[in-house]
C-alpha positions as protocol buffer text, in pm:
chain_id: "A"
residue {
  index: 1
  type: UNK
  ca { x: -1080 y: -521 z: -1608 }
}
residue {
  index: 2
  type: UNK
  ca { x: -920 y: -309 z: -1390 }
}
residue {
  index: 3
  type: UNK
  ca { x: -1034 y: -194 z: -1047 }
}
residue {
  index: 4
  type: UNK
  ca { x: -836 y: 111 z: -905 }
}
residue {
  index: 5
  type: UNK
  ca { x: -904 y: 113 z: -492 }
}
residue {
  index: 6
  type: UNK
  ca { x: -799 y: 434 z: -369 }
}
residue {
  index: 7
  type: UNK
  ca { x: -879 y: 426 z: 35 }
}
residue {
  index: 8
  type: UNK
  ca { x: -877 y: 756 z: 202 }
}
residue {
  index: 9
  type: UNK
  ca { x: -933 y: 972 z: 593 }
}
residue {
  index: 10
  type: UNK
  ca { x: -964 y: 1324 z: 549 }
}
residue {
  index: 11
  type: UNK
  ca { x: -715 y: 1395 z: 259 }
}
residue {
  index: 12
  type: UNK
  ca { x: -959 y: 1560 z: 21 }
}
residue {
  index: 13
  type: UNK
  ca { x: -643 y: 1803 z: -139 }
}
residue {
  index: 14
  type: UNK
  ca { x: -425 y: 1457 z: -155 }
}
residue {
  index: 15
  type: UNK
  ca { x: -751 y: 1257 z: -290 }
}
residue {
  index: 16
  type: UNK
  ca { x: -847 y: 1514 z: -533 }
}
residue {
  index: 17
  type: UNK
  ca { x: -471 y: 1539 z: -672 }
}
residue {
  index: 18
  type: UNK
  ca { x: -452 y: 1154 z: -701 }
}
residue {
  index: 19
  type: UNK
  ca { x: -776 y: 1130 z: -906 }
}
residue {
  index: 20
  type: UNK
  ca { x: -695 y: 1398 z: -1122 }
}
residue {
  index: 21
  type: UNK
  ca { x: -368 y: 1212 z: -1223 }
}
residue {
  index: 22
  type: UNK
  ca { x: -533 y: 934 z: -1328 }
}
residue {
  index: 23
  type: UNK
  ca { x: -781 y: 1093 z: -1504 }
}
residue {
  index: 24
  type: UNK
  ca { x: -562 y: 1323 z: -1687 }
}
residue {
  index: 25
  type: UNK
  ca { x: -389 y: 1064 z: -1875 }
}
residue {
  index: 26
  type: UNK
  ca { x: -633 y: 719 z: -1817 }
}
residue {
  index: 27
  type: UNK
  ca { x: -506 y: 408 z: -1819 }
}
residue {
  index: 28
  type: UNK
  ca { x: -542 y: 225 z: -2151 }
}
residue {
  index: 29
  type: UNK
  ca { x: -704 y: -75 z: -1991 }
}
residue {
  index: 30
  type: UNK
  ca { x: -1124 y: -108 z: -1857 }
}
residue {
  index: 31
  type: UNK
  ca { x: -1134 y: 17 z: -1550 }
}
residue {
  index: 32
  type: UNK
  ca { x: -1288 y: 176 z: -1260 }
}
residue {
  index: 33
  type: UNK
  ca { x: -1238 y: 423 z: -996 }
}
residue {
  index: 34
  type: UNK
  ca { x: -1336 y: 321 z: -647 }
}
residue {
  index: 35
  type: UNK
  ca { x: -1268 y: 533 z: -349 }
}
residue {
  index: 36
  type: UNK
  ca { x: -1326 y: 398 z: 33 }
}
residue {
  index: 37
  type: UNK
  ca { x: -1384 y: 670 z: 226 }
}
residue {
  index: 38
  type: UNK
  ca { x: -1280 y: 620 z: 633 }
}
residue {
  index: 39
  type: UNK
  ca { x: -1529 y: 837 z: 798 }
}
residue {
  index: 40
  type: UNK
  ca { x: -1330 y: 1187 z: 670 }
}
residue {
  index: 41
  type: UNK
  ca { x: -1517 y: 1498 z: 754 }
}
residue {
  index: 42
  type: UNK
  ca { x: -1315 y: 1728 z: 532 }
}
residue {
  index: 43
  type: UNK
  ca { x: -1566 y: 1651 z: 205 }
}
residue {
  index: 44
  type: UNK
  ca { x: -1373 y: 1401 z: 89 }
}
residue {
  index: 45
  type: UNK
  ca { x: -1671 y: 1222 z: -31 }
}
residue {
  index: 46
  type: UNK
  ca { x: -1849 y: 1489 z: -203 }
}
residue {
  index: 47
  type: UNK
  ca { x: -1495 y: 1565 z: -364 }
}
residue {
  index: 48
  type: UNK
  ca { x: -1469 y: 1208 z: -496 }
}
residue {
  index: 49
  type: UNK
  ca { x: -1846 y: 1159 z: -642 }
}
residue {
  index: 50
  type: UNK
  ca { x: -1775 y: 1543 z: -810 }
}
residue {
  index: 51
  type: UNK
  ca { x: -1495 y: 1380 z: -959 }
}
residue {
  index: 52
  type: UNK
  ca { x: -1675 y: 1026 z: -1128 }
}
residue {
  index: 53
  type: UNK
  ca { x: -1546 y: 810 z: -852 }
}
residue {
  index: 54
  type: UNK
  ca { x: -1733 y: 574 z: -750 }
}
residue {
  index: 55
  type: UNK
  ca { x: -1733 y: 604 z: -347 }
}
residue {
  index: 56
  type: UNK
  ca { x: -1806 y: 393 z: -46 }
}
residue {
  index: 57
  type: UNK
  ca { x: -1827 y: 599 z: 250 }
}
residue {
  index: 58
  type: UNK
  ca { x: -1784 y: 453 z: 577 }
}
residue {
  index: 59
  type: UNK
  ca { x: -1956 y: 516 z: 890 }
}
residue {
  index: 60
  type: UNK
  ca { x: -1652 y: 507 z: 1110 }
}
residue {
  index: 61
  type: UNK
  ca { x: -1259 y: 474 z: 1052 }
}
residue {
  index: 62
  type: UNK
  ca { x: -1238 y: 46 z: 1025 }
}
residue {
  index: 63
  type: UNK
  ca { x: -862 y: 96 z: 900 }
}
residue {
  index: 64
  type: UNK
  ca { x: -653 y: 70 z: 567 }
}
residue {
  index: 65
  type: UNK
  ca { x: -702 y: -325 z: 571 }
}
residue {
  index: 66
  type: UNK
  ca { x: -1069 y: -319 z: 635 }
}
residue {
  index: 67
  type: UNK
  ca { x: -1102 y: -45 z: 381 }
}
residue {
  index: 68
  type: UNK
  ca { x: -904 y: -197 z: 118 }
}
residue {
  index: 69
  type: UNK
  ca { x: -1109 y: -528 z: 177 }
}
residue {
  index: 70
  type: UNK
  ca { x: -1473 y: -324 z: 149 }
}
residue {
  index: 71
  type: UNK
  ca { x: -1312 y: -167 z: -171 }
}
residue {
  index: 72
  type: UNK
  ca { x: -1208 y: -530 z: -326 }
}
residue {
  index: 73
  type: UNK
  ca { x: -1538 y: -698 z: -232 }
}
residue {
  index: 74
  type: UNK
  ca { x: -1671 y: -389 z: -419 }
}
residue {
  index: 75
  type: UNK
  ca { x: -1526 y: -386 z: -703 }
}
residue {
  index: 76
  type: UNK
  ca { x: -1565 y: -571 z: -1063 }
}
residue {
  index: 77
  type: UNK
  ca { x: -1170 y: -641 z: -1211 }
}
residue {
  index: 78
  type: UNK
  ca { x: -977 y: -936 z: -1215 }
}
residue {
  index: 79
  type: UNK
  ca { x: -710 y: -663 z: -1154 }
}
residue {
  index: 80
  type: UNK
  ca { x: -681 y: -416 z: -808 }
}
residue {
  index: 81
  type: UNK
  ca { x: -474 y: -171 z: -815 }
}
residue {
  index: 82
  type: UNK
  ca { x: -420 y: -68 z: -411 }
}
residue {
  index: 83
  type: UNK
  ca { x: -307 y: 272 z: -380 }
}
residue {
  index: 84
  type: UNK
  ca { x: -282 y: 553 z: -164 }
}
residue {
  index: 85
  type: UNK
  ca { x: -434 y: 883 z: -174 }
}
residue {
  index: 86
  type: UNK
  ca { x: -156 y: 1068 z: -119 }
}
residue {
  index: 87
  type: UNK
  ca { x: -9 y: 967 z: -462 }
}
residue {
  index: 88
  type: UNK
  ca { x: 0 y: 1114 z: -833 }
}
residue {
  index: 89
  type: UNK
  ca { x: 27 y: 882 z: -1078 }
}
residue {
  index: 90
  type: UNK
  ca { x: 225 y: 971 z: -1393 }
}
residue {
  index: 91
  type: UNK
  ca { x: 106 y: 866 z: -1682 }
}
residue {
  index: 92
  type: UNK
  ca { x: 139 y: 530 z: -1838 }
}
residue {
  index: 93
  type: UNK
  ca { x: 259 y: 427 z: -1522 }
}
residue {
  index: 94
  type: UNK
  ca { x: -96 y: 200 z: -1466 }
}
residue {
  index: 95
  type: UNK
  ca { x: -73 y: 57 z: -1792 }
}
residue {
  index: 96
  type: UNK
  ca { x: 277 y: -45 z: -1723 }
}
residue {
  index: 97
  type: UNK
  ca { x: 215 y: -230 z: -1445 }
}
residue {
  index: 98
  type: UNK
  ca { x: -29 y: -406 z: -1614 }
}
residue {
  index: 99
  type: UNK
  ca { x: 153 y: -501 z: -1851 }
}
residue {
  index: 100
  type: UNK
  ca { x: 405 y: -690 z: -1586 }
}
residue {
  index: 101
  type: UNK
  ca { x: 130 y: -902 z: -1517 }
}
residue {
  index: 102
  type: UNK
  ca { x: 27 y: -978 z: -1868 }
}
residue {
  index: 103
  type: UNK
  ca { x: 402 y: -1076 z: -1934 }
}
residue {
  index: 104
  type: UNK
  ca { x: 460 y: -1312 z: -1623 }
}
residue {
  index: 105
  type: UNK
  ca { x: 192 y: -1560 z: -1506 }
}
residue {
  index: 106
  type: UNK
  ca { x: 391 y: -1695 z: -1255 }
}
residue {
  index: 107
  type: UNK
  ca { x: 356 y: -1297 z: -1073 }
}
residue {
  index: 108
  type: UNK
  ca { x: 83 y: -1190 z: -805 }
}
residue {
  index: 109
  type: UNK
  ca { x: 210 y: -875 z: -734 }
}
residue {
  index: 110
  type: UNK
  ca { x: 395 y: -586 z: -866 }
}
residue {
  index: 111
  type: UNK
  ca { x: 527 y: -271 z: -766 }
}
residue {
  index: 112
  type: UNK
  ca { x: 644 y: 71 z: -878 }
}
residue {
  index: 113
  type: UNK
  ca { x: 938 y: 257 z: -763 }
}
residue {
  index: 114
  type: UNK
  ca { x: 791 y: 513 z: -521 }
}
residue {
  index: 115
  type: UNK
  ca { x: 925 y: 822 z: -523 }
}
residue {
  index: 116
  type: UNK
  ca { x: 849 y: 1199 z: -285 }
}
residue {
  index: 117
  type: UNK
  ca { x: 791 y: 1531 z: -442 }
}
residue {
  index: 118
  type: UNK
  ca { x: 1118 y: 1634 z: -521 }
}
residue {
  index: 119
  type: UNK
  ca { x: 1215 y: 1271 z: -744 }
}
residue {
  index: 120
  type: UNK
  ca { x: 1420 y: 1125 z: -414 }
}
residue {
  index: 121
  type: UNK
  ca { x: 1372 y: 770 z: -390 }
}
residue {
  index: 122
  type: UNK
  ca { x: 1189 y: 543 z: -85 }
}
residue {
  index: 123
  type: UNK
  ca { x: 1254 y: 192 z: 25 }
}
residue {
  index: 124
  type: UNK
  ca { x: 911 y: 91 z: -93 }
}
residue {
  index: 125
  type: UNK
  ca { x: 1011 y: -280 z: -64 }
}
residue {
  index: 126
  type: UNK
  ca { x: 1205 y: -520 z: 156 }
}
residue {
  index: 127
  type: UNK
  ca { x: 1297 y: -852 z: 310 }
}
residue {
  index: 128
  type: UNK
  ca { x: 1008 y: -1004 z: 542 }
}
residue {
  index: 129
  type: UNK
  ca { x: 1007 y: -835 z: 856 }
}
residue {
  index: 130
  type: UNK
  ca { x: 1181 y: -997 z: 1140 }
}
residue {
  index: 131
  type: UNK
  ca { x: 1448 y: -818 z: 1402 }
}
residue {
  index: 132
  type: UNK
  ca { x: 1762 y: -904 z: 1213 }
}
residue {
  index: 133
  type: UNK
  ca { x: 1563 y: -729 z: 864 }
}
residue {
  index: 134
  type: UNK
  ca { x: 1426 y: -451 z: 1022 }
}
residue {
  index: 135
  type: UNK
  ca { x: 1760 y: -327 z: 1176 }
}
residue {
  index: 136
  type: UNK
  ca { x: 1927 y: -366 z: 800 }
}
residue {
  index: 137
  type: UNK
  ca { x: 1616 y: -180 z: 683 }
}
residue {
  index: 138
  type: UNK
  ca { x: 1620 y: 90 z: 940 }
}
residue {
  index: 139
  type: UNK
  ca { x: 2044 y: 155 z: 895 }
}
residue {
  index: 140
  type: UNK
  ca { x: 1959 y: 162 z: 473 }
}
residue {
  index: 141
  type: UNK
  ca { x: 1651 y: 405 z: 530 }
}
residue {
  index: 142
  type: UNK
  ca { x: 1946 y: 670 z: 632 }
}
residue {
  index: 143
  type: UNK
  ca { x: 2208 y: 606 z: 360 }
}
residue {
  index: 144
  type: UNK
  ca { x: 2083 y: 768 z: 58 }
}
residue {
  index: 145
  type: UNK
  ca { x: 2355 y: 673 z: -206 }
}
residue {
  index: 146
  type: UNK
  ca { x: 2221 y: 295 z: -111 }
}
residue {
  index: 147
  type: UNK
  ca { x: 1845 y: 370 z: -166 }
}
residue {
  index: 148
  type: UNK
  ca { x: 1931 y: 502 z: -518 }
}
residue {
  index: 149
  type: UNK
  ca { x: 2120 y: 218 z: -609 }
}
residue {
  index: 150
  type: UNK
  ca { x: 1897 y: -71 z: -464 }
}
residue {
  index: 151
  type: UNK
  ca { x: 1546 y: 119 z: -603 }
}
residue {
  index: 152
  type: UNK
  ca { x: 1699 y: 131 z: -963 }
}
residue {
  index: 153
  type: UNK
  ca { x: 1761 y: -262 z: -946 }
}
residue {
  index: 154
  type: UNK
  ca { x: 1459 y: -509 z: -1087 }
}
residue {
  index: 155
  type: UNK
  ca { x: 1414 y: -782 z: -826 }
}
residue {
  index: 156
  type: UNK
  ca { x: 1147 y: -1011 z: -641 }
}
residue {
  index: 157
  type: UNK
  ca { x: 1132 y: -883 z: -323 }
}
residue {
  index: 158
  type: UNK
  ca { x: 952 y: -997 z: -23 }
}
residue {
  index: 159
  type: UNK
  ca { x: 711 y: -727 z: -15 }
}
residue {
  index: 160
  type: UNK
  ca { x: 606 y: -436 z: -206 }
}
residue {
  index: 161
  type: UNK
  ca { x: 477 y: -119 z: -60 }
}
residue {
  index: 162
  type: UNK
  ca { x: 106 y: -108 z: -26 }
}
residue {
  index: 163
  type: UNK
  ca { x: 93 y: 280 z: -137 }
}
residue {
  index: 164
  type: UNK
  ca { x: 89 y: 133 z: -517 }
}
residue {
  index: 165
  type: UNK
  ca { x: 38 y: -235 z: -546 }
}
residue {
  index: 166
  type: UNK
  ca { x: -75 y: -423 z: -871 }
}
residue {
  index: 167
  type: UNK
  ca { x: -193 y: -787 z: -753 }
}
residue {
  index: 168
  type: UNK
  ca { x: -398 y: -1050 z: -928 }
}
residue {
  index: 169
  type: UNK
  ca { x: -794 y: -1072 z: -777 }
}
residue {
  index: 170
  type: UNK
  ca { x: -759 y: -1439 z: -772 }
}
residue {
  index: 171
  type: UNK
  ca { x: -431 y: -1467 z: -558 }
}
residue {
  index: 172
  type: UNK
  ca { x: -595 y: -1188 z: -315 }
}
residue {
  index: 173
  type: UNK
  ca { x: -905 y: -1396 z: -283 }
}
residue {
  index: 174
  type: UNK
  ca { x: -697 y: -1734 z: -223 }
}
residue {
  index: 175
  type: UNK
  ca { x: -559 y: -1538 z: 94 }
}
residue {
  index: 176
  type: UNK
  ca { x: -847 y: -1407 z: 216 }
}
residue {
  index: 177
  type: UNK
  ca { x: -786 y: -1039 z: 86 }
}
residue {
  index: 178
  type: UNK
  ca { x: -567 y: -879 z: 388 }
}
residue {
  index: 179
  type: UNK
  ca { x: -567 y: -937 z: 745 }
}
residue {
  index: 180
  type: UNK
  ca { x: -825 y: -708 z: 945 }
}
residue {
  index: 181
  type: UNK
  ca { x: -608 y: -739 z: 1257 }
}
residue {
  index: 182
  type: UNK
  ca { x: -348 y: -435 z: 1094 }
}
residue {
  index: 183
  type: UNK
  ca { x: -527 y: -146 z: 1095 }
}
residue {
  index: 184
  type: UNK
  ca { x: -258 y: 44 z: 965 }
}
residue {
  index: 185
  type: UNK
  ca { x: 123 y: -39 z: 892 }
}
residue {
  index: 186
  type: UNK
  ca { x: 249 y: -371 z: 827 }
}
residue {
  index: 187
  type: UNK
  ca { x: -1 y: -523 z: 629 }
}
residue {
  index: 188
  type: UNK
  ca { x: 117 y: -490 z: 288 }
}
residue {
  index: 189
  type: UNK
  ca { x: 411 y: -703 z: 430 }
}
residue {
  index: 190
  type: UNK
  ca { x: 176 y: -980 z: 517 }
}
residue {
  index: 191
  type: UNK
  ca { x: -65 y: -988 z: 248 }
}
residue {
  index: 192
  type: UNK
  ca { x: 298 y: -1058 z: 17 }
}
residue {
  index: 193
  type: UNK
  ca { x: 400 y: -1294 z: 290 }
}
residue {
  index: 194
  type: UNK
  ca { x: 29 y: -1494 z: 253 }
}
residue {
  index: 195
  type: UNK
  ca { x: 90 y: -1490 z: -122 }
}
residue {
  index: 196
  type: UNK
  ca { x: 389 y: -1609 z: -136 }
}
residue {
  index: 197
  type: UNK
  ca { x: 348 y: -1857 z: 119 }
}
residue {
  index: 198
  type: UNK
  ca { x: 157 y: -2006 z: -215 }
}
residue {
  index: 199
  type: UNK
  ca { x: 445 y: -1991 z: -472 }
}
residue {
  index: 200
  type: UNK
  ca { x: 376 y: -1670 z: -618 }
}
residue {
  index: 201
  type: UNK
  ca { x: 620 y: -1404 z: -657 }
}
residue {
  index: 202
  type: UNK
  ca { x: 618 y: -1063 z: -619 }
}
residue {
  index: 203
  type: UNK
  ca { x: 809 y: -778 z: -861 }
}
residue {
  index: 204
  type: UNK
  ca { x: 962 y: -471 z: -771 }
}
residue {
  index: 205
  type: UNK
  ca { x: 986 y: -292 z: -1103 }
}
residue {
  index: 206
  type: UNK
  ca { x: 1168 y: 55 z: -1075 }
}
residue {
  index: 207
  type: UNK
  ca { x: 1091 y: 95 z: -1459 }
}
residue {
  index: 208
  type: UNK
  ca { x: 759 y: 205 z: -1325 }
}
residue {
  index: 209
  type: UNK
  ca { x: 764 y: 554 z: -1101 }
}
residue {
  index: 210
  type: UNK
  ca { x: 475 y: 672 z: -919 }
}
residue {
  index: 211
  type: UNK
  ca { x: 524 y: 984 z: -671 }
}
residue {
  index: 212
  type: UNK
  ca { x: 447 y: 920 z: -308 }
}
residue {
  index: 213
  type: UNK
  ca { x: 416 y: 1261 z: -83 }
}
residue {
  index: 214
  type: UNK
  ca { x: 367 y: 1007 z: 222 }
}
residue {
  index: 215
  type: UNK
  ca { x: 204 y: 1029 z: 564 }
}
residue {
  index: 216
  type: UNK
  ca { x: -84 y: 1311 z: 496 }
}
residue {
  index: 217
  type: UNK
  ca { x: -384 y: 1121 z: 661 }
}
residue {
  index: 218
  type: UNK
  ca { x: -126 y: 1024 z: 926 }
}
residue {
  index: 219
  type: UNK
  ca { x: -9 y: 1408 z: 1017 }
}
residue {
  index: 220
  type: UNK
  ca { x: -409 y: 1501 z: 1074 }
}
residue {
  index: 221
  type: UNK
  ca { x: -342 y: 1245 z: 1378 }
}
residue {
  index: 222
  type: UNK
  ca { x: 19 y: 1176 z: 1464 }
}
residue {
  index: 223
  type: UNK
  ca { x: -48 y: 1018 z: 1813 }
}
residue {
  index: 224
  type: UNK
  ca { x: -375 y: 817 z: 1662 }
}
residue {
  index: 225
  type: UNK
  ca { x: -125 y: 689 z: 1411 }
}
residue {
  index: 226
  type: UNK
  ca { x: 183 y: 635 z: 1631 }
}
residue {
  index: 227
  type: UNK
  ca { x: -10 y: 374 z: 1867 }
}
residue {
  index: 228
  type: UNK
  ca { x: -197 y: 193 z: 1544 }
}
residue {
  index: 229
  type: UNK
  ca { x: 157 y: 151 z: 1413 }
}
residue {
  index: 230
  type: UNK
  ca { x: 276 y: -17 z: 1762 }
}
residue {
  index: 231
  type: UNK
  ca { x: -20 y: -235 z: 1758 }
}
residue {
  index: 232
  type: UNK
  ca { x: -29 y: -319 z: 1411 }
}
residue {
  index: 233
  type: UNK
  ca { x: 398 y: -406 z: 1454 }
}
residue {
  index: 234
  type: UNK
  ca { x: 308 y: -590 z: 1758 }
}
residue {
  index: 235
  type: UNK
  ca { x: -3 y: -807 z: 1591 }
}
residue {
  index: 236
  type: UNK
  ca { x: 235 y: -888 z: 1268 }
}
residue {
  index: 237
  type: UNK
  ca { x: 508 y: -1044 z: 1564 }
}
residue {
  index: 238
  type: UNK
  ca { x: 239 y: -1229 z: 1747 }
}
residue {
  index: 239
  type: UNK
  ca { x: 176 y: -1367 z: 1411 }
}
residue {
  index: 240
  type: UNK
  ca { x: 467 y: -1438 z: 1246 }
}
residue {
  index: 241
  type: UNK
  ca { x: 734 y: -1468 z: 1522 }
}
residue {
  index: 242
  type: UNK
  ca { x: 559 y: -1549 z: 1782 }
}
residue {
  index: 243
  type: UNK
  ca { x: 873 y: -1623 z: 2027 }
}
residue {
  index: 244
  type: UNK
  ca { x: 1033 y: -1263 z: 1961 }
}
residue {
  index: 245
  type: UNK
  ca { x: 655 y: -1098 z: 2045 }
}
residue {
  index: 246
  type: UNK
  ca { x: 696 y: -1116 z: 2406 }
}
residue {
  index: 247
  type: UNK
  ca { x: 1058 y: -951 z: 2382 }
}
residue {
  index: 248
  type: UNK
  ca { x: 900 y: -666 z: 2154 }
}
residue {
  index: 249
  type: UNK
  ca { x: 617 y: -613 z: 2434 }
}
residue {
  index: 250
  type: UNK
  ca { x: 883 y: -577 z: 2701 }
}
residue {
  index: 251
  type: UNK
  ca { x: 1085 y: -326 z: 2474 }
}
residue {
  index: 252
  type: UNK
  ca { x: 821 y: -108 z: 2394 }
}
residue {
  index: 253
  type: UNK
  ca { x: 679 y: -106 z: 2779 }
}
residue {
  index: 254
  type: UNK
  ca { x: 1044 y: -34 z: 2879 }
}
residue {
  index: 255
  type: UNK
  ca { x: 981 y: 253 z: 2612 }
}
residue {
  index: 256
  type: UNK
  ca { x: 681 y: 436 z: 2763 }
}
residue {
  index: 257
  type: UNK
  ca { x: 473 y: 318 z: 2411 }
}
């Protein structure tokens, strides 16, 4: 079975669009529609019941990780789809991903090539973070001959975008399902990094599209969002390179953020 975790703050236009994709043209497989709701007060909720999702509604914003975790511990399928309400998901794109996992055993994790309203491409996946790979990430983020050419290439990337991620229920229970201590940004690139830590690969298959309009919870609160995306940068670099975190803190002071 399939469990499709949508997690959602006052998006209820986004939310509703994203449920009505998948519902338009279902995906072939058992599954189930469960929507973790962060506190919205737009009627995001009501929306989302209206609409035969099941919902969990929070009593406060806990974050994407938190929510994604309620939503997992939720849910019934050996399958969990993560994705983001401010996606529309063509169809046969579901079932597709599926079926990368069905082909591959040796694969935790795929992803779909992510693309914004008007078919351009994003750089939905990468090399694990670190200074050297986020400077290479930020200089191909503004060429966009390269981002067509590296999102139409099938590879095993370090980490997939967490807008629309396919992973196996028992690699993101050997893990411990994602790290509370992101509460937004940066932890789709350590739940891959946990996974594979294990031996288990992740896909990047640009066979797959999915549209991404990006950022539409975030633009209700830009500075809200702003400082949990310095905090949630500076919690992945106390974790991961924990020599480079005190530089980072400096930089960022020296910065005003």
């Amino acid at each position: 079975m399939l469990s499709i975790i949508i997690v959602s703050f006052n998006a209820r236009a986004d939310l509703e669009r994203c449920l009505a994709s998948i519902q338009t043209a279902a995906p072939a497989a058992p599954h189930e529609i469960l929507v973790v709701d962060n506190a919205s007060t737009d009627g995001s909720v009501d929306a989302a019941r209206r609409m035969g999702a099941r919902v969990v509604a929070n009593a406060t914003n806990i974050g994407f990780s938190a929510a994604n975790n309620v939503g997992i511990r939720a849910s019934r399928g050996d399958l969990l789809l993560l994705l983001n309400s401010d996606t529309i998901v063509p169809p046969g794109a579901i079932d597709a991903l599926v079926g990368e996992l069905a082909r591959d055993a040796g694969l935790a994790i795929v992803g779909p090539r992510l693309v914004d309203g008007d078919g351009r491409a994003e750089l939905s996946f990468g090399r694990m973070i670190s200074p050297l790979n986020e400077w290479r990430q930020k200089r191909l983020q503004r060429d966009r001959t390269a981002i067509e050419r590296l999102t139409r290439e099938r590879s095993f990337p370090d980490w997939v975008s967490g807008a629309c991620l396919l992973v196996r229920r028992a690699d993101a229970d050997a893990v411990g399902l994602l790290d509370e201590r992101f509460f937004m940004y940066t932890e789709d690139v350590d739940f891959c990094a946990s996974i594979r830590a294990r031996g288990r690969r992740i896909l990047f298959a640009p066979e797959i599209e999915v549209v991404h309009l990006r950022g539409r919870s975030a633009a209700a609160a830009p500075r809200a969002t702003n400082d949990a995306y310095r905090r949630s940068h500076m919690a992945f670099y106390e974790k991961h390179h924990p020599l480079w975190a005190p530089l980072l803190r400096l930089y960022l002071l020296l910065r005003g953020r």
